[in-house]
C-alpha positions as CSV (number, residue, x, y, z in Angstrom):
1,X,0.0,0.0,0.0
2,X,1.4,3.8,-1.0
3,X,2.3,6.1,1.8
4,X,-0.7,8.7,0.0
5,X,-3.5,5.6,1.0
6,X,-1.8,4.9,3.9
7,X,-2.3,8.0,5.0
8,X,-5.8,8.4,3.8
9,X,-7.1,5.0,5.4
10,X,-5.3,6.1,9.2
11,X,-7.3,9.7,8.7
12,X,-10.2,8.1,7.9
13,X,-10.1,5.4,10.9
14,X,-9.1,8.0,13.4
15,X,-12.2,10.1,12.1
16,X,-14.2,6.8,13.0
17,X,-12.8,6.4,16.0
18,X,-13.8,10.0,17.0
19,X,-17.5,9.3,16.2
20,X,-17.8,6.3,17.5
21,X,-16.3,8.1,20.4
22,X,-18.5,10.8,20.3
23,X,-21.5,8.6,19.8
24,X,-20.7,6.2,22.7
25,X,-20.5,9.1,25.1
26,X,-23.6,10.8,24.0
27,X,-25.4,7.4,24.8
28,X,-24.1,7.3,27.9
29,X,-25.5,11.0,29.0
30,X,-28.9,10.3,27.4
31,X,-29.3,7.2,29.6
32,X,-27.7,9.0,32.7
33,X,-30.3,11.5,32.1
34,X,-33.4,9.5,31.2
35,X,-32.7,7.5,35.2
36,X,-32.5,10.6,36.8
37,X,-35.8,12.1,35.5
38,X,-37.0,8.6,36.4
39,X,-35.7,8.5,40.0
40,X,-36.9,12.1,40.1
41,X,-40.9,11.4,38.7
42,X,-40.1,8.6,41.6
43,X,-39.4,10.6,44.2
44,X,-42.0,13.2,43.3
45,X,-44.9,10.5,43.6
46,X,-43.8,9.1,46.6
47,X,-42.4,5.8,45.1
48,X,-39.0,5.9,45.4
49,X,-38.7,6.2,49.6
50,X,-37.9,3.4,51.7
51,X,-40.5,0.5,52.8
52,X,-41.0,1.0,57.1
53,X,-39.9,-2.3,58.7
54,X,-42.7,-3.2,61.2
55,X,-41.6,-5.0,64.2
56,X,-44.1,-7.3,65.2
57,X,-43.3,-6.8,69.6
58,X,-44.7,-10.6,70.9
């Protein structure tokens, strides 16, 4: 392979590499997001506290 393609095919798998990159990362926030509105609409309604143990005194 020529130095010219060589050249061309590293370019373009760095640019890949950058949007998969870039694409990865904006996953992650939309997710990170999307479970803290739902732990939010949870703790807004009440849902998301924890259960009262009930001792049972015999």
């Amino acid at each position: 392979m020529g130095d010219e393609k060589r050249k061309k095919l590293l370019r373009l798998l760095d640019a890949q590499n950058m949007l998969l990159e870039e694409a990865t990362l904006l996953s992650f926030t939309a997710g990170f997001k999307l479970a803290c509105g739902i732990a939010r609409d949870l703790e807004t309604d009440g849902l998301y506290a924890p259960t009262p143990i009930i001792h049972n005194n015999r």
